[in-house]
PDB file of N, CA, C and O in Angstrom:
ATOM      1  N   UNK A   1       0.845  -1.191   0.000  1.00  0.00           N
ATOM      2  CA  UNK A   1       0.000   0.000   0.000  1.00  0.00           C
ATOM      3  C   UNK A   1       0.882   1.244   0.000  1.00  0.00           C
ATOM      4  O   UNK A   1       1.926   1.456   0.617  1.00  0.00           O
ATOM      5  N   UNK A   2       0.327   1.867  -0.688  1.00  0.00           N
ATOM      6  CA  UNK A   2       1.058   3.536  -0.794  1.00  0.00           C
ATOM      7  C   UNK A   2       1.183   4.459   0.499  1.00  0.00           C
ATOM      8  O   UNK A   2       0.036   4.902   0.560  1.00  0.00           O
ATOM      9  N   UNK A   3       1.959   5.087   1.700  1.00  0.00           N
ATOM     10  CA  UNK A   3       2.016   5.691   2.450  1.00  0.00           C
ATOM     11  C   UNK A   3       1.522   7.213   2.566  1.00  0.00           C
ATOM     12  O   UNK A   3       1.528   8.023   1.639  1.00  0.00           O
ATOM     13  N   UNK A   4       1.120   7.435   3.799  1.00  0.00           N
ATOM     14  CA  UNK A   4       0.544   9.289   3.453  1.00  0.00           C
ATOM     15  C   UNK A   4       1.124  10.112   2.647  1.00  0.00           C
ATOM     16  O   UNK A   4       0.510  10.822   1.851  1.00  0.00           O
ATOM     17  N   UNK A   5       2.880  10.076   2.843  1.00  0.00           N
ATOM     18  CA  UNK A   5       3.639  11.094   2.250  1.00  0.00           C
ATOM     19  C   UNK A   5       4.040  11.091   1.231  1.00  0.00           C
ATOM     20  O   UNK A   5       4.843  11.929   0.822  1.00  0.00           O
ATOM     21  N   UNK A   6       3.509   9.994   0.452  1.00  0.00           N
ATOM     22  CA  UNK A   6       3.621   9.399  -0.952  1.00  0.00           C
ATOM     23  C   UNK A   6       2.419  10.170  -1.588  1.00  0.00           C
ATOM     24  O   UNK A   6       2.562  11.104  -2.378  1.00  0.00           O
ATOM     25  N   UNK A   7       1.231   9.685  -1.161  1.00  0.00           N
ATOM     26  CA  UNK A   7      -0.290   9.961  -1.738  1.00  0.00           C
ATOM     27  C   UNK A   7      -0.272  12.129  -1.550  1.00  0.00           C
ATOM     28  O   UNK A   7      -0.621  12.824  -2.504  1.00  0.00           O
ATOM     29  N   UNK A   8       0.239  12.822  -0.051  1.00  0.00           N
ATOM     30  CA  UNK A   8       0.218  13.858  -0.251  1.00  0.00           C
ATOM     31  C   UNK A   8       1.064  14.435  -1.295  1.00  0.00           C
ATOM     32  O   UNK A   8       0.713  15.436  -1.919  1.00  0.00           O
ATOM     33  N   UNK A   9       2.378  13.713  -1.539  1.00  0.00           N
ATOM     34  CA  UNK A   9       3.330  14.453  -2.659  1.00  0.00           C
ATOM     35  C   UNK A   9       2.144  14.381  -4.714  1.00  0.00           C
ATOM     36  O   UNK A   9       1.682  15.130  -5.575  1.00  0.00           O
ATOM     37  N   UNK A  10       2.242  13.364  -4.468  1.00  0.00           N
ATOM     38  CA  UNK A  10       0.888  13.023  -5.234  1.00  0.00           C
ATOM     39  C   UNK A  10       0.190  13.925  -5.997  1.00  0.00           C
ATOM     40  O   UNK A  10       0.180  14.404  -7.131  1.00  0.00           O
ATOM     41  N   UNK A  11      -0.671  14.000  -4.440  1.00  0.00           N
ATOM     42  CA  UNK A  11      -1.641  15.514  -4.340  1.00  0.00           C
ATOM     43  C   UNK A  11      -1.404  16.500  -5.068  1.00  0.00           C
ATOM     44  O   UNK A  11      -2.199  17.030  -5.845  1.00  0.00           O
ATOM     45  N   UNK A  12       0.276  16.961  -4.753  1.00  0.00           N
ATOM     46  CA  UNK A  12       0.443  18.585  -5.256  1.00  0.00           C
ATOM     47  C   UNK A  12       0.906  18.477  -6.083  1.00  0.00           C
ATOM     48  O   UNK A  12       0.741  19.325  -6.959  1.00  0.00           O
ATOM     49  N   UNK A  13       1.675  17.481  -6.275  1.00  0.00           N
ATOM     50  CA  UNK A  13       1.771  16.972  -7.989  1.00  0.00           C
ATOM     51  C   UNK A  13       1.056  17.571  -8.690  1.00  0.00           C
ATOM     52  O   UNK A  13       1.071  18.771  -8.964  1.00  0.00           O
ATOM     53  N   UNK A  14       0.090  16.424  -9.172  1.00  0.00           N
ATOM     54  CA  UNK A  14      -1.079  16.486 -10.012  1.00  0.00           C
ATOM     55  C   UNK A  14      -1.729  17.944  -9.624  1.00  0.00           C
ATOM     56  O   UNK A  14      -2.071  18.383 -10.722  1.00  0.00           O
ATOM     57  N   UNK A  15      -2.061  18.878  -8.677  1.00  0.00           N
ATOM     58  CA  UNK A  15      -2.715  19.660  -8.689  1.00  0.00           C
ATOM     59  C   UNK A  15      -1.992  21.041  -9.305  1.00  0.00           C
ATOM     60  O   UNK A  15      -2.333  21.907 -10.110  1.00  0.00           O
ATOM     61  N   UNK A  16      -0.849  20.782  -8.515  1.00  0.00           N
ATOM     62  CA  UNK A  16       0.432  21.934  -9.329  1.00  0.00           C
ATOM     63  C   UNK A  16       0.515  21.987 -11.209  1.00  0.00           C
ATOM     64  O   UNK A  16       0.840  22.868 -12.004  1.00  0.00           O
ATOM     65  N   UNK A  17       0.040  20.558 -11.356  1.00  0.00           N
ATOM     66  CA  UNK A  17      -0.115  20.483 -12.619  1.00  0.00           C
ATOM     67  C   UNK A  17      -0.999  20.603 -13.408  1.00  0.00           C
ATOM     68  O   UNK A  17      -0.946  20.543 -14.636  1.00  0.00           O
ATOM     69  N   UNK A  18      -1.949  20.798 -12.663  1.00  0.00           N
ATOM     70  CA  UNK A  18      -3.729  21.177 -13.345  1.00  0.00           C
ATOM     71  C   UNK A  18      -3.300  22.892 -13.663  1.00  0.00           C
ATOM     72  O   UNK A  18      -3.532  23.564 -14.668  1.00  0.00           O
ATOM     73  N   UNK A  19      -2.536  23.296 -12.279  1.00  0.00           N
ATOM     74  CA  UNK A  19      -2.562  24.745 -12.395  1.00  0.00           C
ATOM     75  C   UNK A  19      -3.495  25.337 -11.587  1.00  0.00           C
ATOM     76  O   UNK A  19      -4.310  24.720 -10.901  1.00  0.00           O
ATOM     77  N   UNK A  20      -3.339  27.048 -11.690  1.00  0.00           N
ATOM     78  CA  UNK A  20      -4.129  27.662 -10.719  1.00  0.00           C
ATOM     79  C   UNK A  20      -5.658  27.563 -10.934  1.00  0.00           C
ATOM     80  O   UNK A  20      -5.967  27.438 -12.119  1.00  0.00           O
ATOM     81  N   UNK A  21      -6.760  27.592  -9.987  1.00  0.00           N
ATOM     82  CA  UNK A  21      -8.170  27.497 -10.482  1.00  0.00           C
ATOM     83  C   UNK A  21      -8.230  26.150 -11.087  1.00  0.00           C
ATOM     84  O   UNK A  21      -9.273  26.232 -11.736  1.00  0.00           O
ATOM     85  N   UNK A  22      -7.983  25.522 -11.190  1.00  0.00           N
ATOM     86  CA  UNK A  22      -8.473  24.116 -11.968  1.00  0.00           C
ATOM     87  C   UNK A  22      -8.292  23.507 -10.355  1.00  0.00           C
ATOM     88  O   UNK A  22      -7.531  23.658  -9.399  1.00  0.00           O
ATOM     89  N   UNK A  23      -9.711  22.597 -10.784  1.00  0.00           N
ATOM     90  CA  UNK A  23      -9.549  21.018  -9.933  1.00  0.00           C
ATOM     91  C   UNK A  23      -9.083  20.112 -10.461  1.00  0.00           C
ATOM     92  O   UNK A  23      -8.725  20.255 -11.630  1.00  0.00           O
ATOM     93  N   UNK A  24      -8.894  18.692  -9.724  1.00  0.00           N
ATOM     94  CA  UNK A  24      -9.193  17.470  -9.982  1.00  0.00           C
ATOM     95  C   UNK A  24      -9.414  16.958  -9.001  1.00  0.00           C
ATOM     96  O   UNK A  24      -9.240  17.313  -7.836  1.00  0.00           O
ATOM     97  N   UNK A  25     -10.034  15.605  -9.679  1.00  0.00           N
ATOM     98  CA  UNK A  25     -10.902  14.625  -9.089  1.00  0.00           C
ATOM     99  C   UNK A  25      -9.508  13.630  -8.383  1.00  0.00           C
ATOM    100  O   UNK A  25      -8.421  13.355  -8.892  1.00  0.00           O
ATOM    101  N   UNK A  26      -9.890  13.384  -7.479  1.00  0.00           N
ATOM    102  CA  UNK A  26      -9.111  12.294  -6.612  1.00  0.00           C
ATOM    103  C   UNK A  26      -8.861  10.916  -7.296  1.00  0.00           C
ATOM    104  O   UNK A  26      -7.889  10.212  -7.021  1.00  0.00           O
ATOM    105  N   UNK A  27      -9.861  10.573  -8.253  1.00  0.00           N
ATOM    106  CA  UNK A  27      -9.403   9.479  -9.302  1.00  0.00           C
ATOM    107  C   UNK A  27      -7.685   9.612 -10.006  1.00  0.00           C
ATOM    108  O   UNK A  27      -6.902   8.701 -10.270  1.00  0.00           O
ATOM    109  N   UNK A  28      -7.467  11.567 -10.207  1.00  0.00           N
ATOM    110  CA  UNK A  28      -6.421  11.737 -11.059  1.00  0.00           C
ATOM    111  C   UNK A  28      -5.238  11.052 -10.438  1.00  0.00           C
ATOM    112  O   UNK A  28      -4.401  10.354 -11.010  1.00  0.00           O
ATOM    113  N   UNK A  29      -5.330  11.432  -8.926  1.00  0.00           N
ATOM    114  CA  UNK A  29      -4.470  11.332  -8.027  1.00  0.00           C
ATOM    115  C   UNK A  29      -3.959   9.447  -8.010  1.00  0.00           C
ATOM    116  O   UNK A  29      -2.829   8.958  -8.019  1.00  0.00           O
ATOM    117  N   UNK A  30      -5.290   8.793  -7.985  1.00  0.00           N
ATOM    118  CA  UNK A  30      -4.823   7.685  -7.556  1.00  0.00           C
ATOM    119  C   UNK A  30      -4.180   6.703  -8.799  1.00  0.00           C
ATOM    120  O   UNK A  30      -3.469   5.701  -8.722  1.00  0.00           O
ATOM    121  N   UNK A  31      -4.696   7.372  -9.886  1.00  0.00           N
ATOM    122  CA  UNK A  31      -4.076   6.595 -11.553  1.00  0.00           C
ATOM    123  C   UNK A  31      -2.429   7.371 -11.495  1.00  0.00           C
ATOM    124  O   UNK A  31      -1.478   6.677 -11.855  1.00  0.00           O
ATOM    125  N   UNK A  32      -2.253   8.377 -11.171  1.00  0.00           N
ATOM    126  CA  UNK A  32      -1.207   8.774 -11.008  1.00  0.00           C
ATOM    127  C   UNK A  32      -0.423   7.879 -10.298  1.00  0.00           C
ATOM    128  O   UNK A  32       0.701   7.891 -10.800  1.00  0.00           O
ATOM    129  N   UNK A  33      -0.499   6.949  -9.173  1.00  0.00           N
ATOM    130  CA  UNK A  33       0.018   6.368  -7.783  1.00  0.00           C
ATOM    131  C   UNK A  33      -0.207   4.931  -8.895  1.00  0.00           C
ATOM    132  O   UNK A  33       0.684   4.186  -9.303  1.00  0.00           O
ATOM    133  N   UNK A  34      -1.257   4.882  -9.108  1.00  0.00           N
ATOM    134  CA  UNK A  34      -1.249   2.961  -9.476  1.00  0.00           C
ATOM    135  C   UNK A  34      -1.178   2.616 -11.018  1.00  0.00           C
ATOM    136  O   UNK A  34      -0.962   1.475 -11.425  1.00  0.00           O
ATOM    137  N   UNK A  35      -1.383   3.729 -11.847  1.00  0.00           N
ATOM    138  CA  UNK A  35      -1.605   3.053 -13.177  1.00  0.00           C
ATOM    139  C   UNK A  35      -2.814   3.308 -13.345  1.00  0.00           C
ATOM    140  O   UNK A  35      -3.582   3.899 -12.586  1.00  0.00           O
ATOM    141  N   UNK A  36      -3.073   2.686 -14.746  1.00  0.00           N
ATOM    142  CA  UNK A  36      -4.692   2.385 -15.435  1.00  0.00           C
ATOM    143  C   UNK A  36      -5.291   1.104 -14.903  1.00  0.00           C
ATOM    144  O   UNK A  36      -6.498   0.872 -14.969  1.00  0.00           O
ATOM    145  N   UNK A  37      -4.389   0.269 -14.364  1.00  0.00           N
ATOM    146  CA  UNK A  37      -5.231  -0.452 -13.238  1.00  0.00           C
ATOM    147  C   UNK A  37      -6.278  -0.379 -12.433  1.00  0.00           C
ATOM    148  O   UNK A  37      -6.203  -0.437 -11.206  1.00  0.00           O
ATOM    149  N   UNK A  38      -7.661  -0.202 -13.303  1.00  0.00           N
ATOM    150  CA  UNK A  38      -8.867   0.184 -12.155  1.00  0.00           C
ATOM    151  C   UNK A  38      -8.799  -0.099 -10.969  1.00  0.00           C
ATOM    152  O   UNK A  38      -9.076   0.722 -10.094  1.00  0.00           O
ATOM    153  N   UNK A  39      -8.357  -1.509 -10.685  1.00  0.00           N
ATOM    154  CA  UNK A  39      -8.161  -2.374  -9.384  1.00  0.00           C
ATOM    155  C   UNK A  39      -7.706  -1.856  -8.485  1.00  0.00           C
ATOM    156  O   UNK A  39      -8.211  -1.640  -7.384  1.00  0.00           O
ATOM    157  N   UNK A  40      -6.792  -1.628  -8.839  1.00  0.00           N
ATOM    158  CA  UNK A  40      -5.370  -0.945  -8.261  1.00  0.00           C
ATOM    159  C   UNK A  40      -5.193   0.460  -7.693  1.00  0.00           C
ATOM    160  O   UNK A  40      -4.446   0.739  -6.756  1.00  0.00           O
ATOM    161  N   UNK A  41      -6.237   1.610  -8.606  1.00  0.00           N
ATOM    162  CA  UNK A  41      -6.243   2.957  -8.170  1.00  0.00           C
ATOM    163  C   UNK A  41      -7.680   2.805  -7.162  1.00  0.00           C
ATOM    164  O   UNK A  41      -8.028   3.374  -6.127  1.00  0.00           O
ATOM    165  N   UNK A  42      -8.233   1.862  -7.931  1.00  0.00           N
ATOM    166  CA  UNK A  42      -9.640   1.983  -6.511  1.00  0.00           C
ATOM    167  C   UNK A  42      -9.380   1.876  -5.484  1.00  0.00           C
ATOM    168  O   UNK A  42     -10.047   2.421  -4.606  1.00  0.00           O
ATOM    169  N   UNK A  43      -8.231   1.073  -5.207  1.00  0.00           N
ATOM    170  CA  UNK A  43      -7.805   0.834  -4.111  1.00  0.00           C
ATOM    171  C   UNK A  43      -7.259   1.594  -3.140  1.00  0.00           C
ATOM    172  O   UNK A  43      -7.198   1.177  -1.983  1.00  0.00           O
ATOM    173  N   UNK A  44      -6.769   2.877  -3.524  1.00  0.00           N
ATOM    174  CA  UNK A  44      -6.331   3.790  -2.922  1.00  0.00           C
ATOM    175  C   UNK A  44      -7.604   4.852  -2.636  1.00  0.00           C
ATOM    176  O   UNK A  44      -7.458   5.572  -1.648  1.00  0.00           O
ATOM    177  N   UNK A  45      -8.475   4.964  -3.187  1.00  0.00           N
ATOM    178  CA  UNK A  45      -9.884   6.193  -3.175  1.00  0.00           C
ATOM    179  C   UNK A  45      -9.792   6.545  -2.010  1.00  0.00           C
ATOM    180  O   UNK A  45      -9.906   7.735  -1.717  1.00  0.00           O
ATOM    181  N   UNK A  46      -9.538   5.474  -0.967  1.00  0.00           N
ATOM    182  CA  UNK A  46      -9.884   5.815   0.674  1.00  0.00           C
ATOM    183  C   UNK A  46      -8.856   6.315   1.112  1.00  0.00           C
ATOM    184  O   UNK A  46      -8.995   7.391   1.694  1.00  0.00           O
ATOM    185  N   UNK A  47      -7.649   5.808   1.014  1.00  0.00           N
ATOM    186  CA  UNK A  47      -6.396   6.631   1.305  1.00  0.00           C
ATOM    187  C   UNK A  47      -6.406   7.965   1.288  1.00  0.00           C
ATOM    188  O   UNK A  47      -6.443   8.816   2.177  1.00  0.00           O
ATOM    189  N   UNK A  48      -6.351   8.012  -0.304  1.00  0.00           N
ATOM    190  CA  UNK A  48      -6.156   9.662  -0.799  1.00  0.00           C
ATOM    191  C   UNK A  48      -7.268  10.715  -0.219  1.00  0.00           C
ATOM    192  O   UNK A  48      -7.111  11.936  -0.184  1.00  0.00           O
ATOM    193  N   UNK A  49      -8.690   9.836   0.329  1.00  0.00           N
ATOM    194  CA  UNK A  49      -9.587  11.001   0.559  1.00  0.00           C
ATOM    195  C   UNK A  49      -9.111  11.185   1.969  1.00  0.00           C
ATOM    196  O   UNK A  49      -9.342  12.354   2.277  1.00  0.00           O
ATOM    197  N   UNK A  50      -8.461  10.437   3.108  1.00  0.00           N
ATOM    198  CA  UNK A  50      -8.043  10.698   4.189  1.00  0.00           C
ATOM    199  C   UNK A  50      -6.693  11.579   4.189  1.00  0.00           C
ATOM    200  O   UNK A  50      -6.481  12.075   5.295  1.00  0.00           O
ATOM    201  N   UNK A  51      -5.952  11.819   3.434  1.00  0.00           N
ATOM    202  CA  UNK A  51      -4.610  12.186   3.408  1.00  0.00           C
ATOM    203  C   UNK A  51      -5.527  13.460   2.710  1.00  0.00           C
ATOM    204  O   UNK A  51      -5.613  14.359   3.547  1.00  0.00           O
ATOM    205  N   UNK A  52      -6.149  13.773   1.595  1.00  0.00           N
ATOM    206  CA  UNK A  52      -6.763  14.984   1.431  1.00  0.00           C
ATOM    207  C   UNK A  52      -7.879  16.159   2.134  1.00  0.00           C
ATOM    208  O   UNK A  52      -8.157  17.325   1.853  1.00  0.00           O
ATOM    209  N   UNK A  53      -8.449  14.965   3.430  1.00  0.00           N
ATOM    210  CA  UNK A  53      -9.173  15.903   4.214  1.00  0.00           C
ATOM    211  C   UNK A  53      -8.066  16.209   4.988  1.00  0.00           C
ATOM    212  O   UNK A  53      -7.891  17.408   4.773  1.00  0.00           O
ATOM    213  N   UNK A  54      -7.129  15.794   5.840  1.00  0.00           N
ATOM    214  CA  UNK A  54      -6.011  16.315   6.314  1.00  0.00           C
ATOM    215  C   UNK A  54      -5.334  17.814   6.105  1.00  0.00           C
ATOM    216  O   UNK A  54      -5.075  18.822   6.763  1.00  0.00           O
ATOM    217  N   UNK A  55      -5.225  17.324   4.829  1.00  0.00           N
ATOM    218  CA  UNK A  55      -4.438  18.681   3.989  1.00  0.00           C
ATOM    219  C   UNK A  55      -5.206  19.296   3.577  1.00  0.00           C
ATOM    220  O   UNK A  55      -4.721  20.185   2.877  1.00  0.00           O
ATOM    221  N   UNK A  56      -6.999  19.330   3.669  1.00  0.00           N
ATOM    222  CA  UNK A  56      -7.680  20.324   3.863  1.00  0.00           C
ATOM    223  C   UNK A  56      -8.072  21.444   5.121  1.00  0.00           C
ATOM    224  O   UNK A  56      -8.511  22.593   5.166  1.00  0.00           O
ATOM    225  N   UNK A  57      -7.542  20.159   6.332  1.00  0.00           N
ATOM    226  CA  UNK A  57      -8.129  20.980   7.868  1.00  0.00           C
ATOM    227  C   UNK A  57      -6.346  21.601   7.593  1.00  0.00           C
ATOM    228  O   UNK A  57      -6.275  22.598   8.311  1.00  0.00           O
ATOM    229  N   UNK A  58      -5.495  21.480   7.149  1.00  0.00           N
ATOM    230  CA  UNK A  58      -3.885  21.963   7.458  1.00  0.00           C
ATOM    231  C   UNK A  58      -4.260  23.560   6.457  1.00  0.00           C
ATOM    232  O   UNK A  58      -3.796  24.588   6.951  1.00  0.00           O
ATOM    233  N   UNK A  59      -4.892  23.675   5.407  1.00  0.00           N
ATOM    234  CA  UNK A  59      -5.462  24.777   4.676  1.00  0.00           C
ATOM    235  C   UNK A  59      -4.173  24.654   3.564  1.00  0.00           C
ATOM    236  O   UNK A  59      -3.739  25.657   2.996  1.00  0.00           O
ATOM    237  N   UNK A  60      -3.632  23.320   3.336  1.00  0.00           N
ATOM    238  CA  UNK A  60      -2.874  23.033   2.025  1.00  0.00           C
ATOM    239  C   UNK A  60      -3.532  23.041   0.669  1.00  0.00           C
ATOM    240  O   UNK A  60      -2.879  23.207  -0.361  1.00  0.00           O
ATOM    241  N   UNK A  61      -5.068  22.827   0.689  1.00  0.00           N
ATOM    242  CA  UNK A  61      -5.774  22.116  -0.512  1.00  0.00           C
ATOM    243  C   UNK A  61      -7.375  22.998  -0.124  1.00  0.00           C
ATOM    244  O   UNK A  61      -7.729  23.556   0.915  1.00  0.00           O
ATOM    245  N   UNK A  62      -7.826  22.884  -0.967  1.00  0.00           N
ATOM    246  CA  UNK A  62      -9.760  22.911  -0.978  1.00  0.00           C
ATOM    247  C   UNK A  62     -10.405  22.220  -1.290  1.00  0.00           C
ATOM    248  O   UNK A  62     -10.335  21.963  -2.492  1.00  0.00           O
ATOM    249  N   UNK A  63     -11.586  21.359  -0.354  1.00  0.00           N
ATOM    250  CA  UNK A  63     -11.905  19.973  -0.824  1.00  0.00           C
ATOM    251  C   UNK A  63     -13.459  21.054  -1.716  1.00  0.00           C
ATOM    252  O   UNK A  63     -13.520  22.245  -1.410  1.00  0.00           O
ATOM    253  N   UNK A  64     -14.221  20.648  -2.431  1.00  0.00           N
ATOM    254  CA  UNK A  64     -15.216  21.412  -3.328  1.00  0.00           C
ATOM    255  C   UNK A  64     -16.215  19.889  -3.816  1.00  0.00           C
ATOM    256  O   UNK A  64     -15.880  18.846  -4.376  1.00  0.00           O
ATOM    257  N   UNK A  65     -17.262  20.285  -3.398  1.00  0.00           N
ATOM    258  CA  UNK A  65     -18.251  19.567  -4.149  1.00  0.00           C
ATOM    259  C   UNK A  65     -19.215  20.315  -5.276  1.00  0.00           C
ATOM    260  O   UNK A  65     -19.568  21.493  -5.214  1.00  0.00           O
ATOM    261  N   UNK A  66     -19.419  19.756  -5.891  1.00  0.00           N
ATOM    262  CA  UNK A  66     -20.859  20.571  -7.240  1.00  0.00           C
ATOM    263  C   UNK A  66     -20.492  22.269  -7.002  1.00  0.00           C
ATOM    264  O   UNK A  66     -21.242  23.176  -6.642  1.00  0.00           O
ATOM    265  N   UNK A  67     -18.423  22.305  -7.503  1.00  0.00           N
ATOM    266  CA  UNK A  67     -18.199  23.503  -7.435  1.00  0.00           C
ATOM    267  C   UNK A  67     -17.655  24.839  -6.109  1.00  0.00           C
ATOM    268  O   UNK A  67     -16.881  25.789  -6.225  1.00  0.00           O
ATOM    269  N   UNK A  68     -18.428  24.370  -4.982  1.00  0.00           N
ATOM    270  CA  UNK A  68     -18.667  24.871  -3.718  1.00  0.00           C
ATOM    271  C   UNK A  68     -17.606  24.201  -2.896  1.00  0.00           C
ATOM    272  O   UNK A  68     -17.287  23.026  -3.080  1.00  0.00           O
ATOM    273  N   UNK A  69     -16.853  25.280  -1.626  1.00  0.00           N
ATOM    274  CA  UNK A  69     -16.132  24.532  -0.930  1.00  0.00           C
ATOM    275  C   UNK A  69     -17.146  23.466   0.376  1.00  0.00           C
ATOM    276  O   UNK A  69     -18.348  23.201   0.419  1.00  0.00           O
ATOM    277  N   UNK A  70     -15.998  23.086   1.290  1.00  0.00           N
ATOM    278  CA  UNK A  70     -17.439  21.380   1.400  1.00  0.00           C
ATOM    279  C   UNK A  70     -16.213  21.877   2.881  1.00  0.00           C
ATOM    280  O   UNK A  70     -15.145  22.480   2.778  1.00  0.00           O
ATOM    281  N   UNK A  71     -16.838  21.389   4.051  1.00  0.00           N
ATOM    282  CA  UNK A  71     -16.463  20.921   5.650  1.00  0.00           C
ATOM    283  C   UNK A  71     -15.502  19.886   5.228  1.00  0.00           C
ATOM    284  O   UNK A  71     -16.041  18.906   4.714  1.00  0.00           O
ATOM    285  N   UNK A  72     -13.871  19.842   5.334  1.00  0.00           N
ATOM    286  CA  UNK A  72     -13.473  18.354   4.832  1.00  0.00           C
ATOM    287  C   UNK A  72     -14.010  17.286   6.005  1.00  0.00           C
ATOM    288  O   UNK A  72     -14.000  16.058   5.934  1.00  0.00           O
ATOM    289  N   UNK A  73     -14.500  18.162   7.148  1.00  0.00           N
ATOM    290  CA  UNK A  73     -14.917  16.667   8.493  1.00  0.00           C
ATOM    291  C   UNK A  73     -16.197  16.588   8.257  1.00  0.00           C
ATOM    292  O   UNK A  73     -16.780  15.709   8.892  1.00  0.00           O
ATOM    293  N   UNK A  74     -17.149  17.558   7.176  1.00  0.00           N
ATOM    294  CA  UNK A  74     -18.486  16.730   7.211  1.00  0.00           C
ATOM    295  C   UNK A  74     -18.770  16.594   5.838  1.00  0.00           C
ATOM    296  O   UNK A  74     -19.751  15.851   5.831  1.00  0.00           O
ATOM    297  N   UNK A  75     -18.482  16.878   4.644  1.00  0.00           N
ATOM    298  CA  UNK A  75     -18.953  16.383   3.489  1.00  0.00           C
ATOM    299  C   UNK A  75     -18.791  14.721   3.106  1.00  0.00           C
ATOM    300  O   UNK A  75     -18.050  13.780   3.388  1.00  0.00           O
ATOM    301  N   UNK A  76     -20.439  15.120   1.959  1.00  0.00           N
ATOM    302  CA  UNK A  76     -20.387  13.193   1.949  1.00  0.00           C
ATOM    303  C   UNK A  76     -20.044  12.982   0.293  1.00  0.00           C
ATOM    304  O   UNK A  76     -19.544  13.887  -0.376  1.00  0.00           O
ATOM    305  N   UNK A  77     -20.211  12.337   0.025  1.00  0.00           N
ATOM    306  CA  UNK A  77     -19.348  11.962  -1.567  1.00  0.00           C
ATOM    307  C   UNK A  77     -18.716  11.967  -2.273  1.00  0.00           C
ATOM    308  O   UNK A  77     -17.605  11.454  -2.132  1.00  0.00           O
ATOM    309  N   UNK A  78     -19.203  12.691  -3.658  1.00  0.00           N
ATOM    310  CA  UNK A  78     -18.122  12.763  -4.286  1.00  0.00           C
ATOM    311  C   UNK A  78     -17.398  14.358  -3.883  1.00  0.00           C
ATOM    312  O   UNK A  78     -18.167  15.215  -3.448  1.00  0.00           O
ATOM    313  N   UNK A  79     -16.037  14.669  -4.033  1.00  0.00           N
ATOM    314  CA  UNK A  79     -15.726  15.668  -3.935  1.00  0.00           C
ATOM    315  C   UNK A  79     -14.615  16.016  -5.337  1.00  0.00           C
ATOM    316  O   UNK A  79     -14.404  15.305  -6.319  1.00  0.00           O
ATOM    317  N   UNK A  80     -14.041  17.346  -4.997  1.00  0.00           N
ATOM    318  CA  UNK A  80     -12.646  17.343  -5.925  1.00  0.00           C
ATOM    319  C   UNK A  80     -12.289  18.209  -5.134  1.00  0.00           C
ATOM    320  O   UNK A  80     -12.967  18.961  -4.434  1.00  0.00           O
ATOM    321  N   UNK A  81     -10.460  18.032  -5.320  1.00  0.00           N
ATOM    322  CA  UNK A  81      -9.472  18.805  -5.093  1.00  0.00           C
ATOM    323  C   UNK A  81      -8.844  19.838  -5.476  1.00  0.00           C
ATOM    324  O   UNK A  81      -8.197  19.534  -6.478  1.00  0.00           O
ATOM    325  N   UNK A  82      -8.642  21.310  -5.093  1.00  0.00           N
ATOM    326  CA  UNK A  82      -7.790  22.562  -5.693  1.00  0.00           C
ATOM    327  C   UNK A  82      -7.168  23.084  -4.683  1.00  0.00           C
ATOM    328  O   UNK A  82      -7.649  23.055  -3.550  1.00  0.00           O
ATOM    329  N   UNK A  83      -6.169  23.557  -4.927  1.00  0.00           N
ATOM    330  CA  UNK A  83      -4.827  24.568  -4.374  1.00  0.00           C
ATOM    331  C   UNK A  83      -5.997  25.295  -3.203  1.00  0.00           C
ATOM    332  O   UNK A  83      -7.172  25.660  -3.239  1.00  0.00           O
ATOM    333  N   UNK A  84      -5.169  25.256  -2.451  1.00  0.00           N
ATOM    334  CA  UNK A  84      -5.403  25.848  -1.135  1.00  0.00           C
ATOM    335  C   UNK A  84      -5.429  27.537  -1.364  1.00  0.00           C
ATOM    336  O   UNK A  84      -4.969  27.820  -2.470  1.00  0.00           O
ATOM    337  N   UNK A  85      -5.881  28.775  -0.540  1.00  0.00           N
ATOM    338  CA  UNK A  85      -6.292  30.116  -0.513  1.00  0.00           C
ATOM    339  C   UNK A  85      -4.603  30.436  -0.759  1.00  0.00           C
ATOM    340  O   UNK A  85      -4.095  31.127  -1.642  1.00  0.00           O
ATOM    341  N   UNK A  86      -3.959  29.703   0.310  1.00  0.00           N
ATOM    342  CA  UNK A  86      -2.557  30.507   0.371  1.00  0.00           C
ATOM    343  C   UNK A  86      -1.568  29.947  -1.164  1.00  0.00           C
ATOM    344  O   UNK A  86      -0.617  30.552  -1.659  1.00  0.00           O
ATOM    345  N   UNK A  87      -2.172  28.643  -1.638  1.00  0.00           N
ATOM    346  CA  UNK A  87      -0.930  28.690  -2.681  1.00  0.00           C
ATOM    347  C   UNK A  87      -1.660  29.072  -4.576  1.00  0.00           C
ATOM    348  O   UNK A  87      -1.364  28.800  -5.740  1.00  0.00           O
ATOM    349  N   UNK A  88      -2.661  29.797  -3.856  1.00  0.00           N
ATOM    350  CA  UNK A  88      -2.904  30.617  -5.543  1.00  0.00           C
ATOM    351  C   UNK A  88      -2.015  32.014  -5.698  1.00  0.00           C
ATOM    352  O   UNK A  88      -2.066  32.666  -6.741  1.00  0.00           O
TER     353      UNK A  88
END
């Protein structure tokens, strides 16, 4: 299994690479970590959303649902990920 500090480097990876104002979806994150291996990145979904509410209560990231920012300790589903207030 992939470790926190693996899945957070990850994170800013892929998000540094979307660029400013753009999201992505936590799927990007985990095909990034496992491949096109459906199996394999599903497997991480839970990881990455725990290592990303983290680095949402730390104010590293913005978790956003249907657009809108979301509670990372109370939103339910699907979400996506963008650059935090301080690194735009």
């Amino acid at each position: 299994m992939v470790d926190a500090d693996t899945i957070r480097t990850a994170i800013r990876t892929v998000a540094d690479e979307g660029g400013i104002g753009k999201s992505l979806c936590p799927s990007e994150v985990a095909r990034a970590l496992a491949g096109k291996d459906e199996k394999a990145w599903r497997l991480l979904m839970k990881p990455i959303r725990a290592v990303a509410v983290r680095m949402a209560e730390e104010g590293e990231i913005r978790l956003t649902r249907k657009g809108k920012p979301v509670d990372p300790r109370a939103f339910k589903g699907i979400y996506r990920i963008t650059l935090g207030p301080d690194q735009c």
